[in-house]
Backbone as a printed PyTorch tensor [residue, N CA C, xyz], in Angstrom:
tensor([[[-14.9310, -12.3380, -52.6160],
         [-14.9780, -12.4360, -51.1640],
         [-14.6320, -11.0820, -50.5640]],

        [[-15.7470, -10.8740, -49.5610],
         [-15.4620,  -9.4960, -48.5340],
         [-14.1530,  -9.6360, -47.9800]],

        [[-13.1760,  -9.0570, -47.8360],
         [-11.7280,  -8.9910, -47.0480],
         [-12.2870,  -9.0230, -45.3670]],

        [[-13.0670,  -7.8870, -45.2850],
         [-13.3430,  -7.4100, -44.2460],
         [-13.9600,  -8.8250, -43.4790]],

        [[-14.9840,  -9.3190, -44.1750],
         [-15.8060, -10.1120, -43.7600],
         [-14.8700, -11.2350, -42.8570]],

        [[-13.2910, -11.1820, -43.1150],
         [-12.2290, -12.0780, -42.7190],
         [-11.8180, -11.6090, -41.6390]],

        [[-12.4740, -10.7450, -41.3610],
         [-10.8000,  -9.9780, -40.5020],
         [-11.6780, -10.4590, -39.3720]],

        [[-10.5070, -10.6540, -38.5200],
         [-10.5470, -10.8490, -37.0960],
         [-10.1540,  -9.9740, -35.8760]],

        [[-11.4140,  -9.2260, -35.6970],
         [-10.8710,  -7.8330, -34.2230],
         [-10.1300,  -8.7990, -32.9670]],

        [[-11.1810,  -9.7640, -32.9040],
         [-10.4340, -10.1180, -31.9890],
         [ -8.7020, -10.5400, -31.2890]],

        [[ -8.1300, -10.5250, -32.6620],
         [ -6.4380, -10.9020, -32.4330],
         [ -5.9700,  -9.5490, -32.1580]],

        [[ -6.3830,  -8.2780, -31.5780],
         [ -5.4850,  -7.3480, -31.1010],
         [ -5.7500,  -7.3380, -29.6770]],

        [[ -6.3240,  -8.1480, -29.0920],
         [ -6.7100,  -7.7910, -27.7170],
         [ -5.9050,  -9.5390, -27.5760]],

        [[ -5.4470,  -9.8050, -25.8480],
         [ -4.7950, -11.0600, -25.1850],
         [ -5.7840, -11.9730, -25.7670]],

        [[ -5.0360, -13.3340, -26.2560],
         [ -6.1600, -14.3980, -26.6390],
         [ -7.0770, -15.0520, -25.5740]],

        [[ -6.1200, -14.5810, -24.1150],
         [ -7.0890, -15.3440, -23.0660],
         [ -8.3310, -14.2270, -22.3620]],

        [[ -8.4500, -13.2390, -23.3020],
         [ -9.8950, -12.2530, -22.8880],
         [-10.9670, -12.9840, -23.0580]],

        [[-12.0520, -12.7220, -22.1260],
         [-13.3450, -13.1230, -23.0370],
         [-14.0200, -11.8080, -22.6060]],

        [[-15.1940, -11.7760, -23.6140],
         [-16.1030, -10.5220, -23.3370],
         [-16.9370, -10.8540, -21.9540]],

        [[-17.1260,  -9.4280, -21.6770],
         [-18.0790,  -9.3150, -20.4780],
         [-19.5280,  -9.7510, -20.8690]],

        [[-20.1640, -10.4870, -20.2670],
         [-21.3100, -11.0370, -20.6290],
         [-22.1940, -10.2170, -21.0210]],

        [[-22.9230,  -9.5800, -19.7070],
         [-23.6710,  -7.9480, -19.7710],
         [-23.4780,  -7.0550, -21.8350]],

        [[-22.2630,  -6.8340, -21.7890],
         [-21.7570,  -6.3160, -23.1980],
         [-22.0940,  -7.1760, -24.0220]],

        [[-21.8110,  -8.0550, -23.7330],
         [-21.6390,  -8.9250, -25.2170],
         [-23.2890,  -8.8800, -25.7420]],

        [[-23.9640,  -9.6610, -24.4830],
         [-25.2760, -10.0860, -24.7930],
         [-25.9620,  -8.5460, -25.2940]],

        [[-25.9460,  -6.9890, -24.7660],
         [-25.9770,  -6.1020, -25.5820],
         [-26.3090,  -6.0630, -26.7950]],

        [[-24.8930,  -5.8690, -27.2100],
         [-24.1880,  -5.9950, -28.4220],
         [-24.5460,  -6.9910, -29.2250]],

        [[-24.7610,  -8.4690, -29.3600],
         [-25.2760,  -8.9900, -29.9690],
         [-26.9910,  -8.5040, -30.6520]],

        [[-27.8300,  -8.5520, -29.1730],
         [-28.6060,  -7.9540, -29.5050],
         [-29.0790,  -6.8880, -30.5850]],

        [[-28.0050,  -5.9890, -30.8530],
         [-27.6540,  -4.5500, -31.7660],
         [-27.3710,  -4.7420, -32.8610]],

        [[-26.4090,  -5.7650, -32.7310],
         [-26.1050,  -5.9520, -34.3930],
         [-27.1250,  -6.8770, -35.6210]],

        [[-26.8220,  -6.3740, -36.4200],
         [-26.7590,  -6.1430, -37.4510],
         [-26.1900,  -6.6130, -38.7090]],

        [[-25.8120,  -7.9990, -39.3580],
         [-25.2430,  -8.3980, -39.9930],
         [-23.5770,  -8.4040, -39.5820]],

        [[-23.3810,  -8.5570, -38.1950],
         [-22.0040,  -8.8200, -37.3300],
         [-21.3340,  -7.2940, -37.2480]],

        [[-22.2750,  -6.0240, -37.8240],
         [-22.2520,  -4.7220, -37.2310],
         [-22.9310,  -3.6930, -36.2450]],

        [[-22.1880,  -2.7910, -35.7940],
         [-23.0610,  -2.1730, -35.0360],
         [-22.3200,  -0.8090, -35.3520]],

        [[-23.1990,   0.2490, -35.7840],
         [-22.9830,   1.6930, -36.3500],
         [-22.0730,   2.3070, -34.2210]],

        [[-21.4350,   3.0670, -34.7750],
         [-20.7820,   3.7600, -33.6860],
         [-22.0290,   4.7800, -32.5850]],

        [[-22.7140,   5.1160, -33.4140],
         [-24.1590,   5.9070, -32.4150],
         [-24.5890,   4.6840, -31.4760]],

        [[-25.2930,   3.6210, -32.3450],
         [-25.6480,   2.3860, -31.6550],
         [-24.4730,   1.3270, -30.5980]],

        [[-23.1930,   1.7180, -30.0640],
         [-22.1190,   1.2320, -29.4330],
         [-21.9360,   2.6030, -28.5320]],

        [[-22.4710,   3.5960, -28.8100],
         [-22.6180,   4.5620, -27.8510],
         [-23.7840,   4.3320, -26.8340]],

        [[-24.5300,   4.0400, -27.4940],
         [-26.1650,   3.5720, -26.7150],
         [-25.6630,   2.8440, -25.7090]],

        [[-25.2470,   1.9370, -25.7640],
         [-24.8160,   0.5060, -25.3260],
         [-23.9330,   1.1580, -24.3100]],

        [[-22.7900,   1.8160, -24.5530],
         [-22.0110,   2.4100, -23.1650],
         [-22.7860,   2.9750, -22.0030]],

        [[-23.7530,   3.8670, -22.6980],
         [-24.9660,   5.1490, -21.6750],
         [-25.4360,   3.8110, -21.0520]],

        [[-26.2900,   3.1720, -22.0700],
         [-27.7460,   2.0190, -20.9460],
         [-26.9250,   0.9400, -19.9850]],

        [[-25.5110,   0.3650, -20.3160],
         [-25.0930,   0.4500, -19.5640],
         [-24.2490,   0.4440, -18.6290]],

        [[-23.5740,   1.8230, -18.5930],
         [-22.8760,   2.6590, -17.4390],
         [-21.5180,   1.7900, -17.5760]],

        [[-20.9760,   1.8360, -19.0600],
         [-19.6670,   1.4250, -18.7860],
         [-18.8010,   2.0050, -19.9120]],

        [[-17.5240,   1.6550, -19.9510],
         [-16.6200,   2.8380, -20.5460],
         [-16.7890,   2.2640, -22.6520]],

        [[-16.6330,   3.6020, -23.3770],
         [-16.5270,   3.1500, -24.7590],
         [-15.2900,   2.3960, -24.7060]],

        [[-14.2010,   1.6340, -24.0690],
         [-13.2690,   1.3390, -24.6760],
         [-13.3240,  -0.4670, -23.8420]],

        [[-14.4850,  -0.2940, -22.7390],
         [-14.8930,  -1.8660, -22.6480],
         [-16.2220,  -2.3530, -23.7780]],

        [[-16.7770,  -1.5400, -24.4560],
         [-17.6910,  -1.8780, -25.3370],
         [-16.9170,  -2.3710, -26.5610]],

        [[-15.6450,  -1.3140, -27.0200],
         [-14.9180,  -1.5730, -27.9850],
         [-14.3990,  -2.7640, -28.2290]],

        [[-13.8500,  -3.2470, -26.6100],
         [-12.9140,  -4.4370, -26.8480],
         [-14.4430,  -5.5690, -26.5120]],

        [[-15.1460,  -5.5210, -26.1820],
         [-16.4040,  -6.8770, -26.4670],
         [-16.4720,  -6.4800, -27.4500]],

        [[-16.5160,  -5.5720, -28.6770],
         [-16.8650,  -5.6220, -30.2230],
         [-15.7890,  -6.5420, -30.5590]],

        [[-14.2260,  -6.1240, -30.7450],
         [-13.4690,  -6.8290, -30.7760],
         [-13.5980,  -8.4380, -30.9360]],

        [[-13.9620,  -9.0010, -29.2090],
         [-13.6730,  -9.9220, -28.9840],
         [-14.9610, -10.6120, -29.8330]],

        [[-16.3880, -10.6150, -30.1790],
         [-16.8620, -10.3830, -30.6400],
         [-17.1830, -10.8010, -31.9430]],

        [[-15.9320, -10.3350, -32.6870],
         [-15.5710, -10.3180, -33.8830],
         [-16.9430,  -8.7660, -34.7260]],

        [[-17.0790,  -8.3430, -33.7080],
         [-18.5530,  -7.5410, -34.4860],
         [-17.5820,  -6.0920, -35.6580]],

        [[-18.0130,  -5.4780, -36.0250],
         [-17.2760,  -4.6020, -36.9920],
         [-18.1040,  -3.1320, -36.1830]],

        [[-17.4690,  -2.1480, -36.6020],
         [-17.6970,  -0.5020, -35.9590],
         [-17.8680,  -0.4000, -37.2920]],

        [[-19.2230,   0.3340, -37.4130],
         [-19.7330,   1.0990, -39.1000],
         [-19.8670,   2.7630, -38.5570]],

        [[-20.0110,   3.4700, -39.6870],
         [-20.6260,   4.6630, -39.1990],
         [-20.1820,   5.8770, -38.4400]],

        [[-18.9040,   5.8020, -38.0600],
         [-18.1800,   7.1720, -37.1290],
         [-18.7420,   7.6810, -37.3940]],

        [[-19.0230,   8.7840, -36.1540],
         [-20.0120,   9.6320, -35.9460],
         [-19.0770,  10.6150, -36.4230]],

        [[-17.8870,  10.8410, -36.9490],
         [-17.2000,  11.7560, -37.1150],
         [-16.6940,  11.3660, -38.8210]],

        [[-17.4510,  10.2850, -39.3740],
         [-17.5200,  10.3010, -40.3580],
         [-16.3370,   9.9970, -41.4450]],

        [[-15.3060,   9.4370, -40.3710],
         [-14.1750,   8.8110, -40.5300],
         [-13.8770,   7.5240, -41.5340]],

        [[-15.0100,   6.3510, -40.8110],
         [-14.9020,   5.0440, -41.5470],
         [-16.0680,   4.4730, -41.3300]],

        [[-16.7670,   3.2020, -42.6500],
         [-17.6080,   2.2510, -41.8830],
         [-18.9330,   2.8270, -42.9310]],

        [[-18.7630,   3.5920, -43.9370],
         [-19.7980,   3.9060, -44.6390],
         [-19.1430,   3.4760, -46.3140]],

        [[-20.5810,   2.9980, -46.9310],
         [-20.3600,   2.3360, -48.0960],
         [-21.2080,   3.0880, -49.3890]],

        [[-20.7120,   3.0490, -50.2900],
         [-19.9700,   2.5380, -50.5880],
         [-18.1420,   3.2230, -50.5680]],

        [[-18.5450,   4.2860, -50.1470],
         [-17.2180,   5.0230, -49.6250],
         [-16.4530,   4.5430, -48.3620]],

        [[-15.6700,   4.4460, -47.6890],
         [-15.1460,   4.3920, -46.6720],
         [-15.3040,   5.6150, -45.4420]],

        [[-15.2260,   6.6330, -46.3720],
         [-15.6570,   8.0640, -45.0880],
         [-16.4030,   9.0580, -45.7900]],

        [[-17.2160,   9.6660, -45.0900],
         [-17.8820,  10.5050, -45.7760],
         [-17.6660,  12.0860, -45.6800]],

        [[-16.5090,  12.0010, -44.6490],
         [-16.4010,  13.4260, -44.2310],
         [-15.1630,  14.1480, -45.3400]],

        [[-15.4350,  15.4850, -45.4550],
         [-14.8560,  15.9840, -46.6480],
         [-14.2160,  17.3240, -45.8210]],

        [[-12.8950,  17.9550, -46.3600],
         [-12.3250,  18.6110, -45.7310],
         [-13.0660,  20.2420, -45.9620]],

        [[-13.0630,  20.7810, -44.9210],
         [-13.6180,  22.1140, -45.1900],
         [-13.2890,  23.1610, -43.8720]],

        [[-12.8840,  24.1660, -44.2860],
         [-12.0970,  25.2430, -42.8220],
         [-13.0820,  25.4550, -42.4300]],

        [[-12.9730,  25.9820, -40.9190],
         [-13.5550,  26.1880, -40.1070],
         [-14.2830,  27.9640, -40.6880]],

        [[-15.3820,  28.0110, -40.3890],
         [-16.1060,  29.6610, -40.2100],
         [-15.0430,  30.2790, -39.2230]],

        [[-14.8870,  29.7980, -37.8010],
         [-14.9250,  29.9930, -36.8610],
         [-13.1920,  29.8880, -36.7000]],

        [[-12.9980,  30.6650, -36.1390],
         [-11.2970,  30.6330, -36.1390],
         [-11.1560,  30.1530, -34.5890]],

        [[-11.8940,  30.6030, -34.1390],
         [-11.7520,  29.8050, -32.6160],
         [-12.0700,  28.3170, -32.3310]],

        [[-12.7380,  27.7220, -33.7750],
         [-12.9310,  26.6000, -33.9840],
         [-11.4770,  25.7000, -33.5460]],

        [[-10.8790,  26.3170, -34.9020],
         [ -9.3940,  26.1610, -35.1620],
         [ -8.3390,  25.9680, -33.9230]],

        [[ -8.4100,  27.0930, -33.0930],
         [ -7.6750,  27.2500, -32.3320],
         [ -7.9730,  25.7320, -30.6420]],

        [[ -9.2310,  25.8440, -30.8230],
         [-10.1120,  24.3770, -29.8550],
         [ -9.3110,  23.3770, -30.1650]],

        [[ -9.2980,  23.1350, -31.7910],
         [ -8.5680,  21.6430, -32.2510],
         [ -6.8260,  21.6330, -31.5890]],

        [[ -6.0590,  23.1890, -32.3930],
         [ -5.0650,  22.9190, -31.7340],
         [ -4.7080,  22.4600, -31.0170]],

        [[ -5.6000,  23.6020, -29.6780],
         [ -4.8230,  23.2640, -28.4460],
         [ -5.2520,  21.6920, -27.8660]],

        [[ -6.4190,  21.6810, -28.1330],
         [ -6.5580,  20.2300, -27.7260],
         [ -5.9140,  18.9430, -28.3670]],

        [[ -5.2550,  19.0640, -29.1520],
         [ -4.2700,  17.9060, -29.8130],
         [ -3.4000,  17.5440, -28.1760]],

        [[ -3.1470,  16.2100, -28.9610],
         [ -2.2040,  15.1790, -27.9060],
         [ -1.1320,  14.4940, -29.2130]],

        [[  0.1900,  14.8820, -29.2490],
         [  0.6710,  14.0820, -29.9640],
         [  0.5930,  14.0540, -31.2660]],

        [[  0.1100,  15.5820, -31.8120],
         [ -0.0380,  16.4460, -33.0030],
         [ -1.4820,  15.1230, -33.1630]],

        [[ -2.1420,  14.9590, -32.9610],
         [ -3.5310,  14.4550, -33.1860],
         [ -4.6030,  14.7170, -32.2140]],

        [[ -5.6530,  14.8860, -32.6910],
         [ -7.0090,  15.0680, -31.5260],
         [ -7.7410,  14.0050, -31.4850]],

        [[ -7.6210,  13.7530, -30.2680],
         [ -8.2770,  12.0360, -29.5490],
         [-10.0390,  12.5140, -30.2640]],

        [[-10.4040,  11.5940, -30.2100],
         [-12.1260,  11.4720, -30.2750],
         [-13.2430,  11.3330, -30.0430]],

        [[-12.4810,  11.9500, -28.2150],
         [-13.4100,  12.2940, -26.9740],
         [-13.3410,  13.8770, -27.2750]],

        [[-11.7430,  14.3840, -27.6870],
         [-12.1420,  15.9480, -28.3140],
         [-12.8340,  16.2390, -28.4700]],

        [[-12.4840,  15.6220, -30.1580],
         [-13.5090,  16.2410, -31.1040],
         [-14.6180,  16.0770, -30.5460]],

        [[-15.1860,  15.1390, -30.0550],
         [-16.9240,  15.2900, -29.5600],
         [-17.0680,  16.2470, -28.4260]],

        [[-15.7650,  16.3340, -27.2890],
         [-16.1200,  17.6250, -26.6020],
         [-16.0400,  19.2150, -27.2290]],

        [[-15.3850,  19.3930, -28.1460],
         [-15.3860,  20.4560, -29.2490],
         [-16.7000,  20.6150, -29.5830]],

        [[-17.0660,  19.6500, -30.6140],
         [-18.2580,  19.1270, -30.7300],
         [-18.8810,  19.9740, -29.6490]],

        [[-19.7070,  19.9700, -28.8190],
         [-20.5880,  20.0020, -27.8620],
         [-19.9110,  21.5270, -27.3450]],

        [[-19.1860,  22.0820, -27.2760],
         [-18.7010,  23.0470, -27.0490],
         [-18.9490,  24.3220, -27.6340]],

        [[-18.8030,  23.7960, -28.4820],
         [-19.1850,  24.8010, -29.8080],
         [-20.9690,  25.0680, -30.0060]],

        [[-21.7350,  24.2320, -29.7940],
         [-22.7920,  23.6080, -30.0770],
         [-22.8460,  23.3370, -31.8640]],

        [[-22.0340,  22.5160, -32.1670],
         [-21.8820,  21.7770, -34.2580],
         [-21.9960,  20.6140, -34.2000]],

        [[-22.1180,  19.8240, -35.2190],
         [-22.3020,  18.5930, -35.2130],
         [-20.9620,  18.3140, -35.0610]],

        [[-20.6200,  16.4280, -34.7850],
         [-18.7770,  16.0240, -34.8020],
         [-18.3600,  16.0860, -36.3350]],

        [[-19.1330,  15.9390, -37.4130],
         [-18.9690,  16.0670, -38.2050],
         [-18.0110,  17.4610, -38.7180]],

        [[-18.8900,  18.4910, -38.5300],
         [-17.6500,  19.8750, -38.5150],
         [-16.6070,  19.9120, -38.4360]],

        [[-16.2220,  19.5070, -37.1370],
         [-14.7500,  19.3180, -36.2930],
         [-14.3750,  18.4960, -37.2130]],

        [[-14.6900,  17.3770, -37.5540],
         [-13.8740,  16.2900, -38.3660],
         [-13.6090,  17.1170, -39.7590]],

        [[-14.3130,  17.5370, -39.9980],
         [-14.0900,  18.2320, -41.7400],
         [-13.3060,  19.5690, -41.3550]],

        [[-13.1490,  20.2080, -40.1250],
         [-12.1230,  21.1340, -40.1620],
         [-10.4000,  20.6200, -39.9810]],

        [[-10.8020,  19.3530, -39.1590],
         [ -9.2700,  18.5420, -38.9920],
         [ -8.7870,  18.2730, -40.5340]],

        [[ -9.4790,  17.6750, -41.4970],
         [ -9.7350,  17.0560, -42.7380],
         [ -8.7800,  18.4330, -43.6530]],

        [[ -9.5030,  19.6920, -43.2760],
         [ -9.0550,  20.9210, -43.8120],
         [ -7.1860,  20.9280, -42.8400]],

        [[ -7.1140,  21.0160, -41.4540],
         [ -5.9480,  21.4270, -41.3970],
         [ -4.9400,  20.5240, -41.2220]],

        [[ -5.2520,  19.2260, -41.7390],
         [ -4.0480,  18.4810, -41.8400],
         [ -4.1160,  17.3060, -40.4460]],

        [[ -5.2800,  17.5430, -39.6150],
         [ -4.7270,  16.9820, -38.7520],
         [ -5.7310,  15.5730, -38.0640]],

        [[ -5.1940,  14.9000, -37.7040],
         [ -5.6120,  13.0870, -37.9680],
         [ -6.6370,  13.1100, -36.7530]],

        [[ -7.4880,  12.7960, -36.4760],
         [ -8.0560,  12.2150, -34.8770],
         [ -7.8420,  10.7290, -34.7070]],

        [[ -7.0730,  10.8060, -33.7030],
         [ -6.7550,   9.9430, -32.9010],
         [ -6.6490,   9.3730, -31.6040]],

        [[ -6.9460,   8.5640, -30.6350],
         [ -7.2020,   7.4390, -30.7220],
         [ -9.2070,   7.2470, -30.7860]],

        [[ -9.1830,   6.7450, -31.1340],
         [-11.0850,   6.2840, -31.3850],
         [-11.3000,   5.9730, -30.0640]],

        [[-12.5330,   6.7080, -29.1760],
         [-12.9440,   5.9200, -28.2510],
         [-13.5010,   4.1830, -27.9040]],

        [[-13.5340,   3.6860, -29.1480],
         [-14.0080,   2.5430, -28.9180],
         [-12.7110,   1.7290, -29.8110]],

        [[-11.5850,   2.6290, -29.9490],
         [-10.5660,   1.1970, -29.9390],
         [-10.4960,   1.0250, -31.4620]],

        [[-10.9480,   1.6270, -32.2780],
         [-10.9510,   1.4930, -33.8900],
         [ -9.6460,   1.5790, -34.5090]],

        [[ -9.9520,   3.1270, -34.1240],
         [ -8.3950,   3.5540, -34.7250],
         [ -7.5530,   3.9760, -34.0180]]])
């Protein structure tokens, strides 16, 4: 038996939530064997016009699973993450992550504004954090 296949997102959010309809019906739509890859829960925020962390909690409520970080974190099989630690070229890379930490961690609106900053994939950023020790944290959609 899948562990995962057990788990229940929904018990971290109030038991008296229900999902937003609009989202849910989405989201159902999207998934995928009760998943939906993190690119495809991004879609869903853009088309429509609402925050990653109300998409997160209709995944949640949901019970749907987050595959795929775009930062390559969690949600890929048969590995768990695919991202591998590696320093930055760029020392100013380095210095982006620093300063942008909250709480000796970089949220994961950062890294994607790093990301985009830089013009690199999120992947980079994640494999330079990977290299200096340092965690991204909190997930825009409520993961981690």
């Amino acid at each position: 038996m899948n562990p995962l296949k057990d788990k229940r997102f929904a018990e971290k959010n109030n038991p008296s939530d229900t999902p937003e309809a609009a989202i849910y019906d989405a989201l159902r739509s999207r998934a995928k064997n009760e998943e939906i890859p993190c690119a495809v829960a991004f879609e869903a925020v853009k088309d429509l016009n609402v925050t990653p962390a109300d998409v997160g909690k209709t995944m949640d409520l949901a019970n749907l699973r987050l595959v795929k970080c775009q930062l390559g974190l969690f949600g890929y099989t048969p590995e768990k993450k695919i991202v591998s630690a590696r320093m930055p070229e760029n020392p100013d890379l380095s210095e982006a992550i620093r300063a942008a930490l909250a709480e000796q961690r970089l949220p994961c609106a950062s890294a994607w504004d790093i990301a985009d900053r830089f013009g690199i994939r999120k992947m980079v950023v994640s494999a330079a954090c990977e290299a200096l020790g340092i965690k991204i944290k909190p997930c825009q959609l409520g993961a981690f």
